[in-house]
C-alpha positions in Angstrom: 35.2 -42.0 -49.5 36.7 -40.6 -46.4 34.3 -37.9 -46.2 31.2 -40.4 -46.6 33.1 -42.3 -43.4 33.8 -38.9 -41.3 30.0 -37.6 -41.6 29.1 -41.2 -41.3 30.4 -40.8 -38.5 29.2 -38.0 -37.0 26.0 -38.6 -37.5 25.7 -41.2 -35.5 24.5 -40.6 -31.8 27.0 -42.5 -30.0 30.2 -41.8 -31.5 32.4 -39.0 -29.7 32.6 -36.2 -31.8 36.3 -35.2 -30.4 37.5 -38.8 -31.5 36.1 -38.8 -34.9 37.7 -35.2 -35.2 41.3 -36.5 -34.2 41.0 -39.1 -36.4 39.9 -37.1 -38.8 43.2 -34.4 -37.5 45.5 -37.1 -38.4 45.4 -37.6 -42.1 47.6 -34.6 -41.6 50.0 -36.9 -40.3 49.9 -39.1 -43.9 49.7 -36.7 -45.7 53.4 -35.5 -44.6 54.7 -38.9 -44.5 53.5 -39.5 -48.1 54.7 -36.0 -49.1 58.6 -37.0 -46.8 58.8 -40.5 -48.1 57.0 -40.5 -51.9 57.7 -36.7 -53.1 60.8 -36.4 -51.5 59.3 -33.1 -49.6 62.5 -30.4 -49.7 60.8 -28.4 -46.4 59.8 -31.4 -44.6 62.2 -30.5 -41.8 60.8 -26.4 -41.2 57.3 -28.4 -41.3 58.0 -30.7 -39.0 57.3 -28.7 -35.6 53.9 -27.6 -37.0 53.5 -31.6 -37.6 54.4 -32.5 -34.2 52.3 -29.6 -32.9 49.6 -31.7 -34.4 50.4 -34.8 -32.8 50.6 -33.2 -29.4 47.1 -31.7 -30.0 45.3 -35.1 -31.3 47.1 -36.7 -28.2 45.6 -34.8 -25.8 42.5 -34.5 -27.0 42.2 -38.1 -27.3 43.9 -38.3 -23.6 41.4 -35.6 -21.6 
């Protein structure tokens, strides 16, 4: 279902293609929560810079 929404999307003219990618960046970002909070993720600390490193990157794409 999130696929059929993403090229959606992307196919039409008017969205902005660096938005949709973010967005699309930032299921990352569940993805770790639900692996922190629901699997009780061992690593999640050494895998948290590379997360954050992420967030930086979505930020200012979505900011320039």
């Amino acid at each position: 279902m999130a696929d059929y929404i993403y090229f959606s999307a992307l196919r039409d003219p008017a969205s902005l293609v660096s938005i949709v990618m973010s967005l699309r960046r930032g299921s990352t970002l569940v993805g770790f929560a639900g692996g922190l909070l629901l699997f009780g993720e061992k690593n999640g600390w050494q895998k948290f810079p590379a997360v954050i490193g992420i967030l930086v990157g979505i930020v200012l794409t979505v900011m320039g």
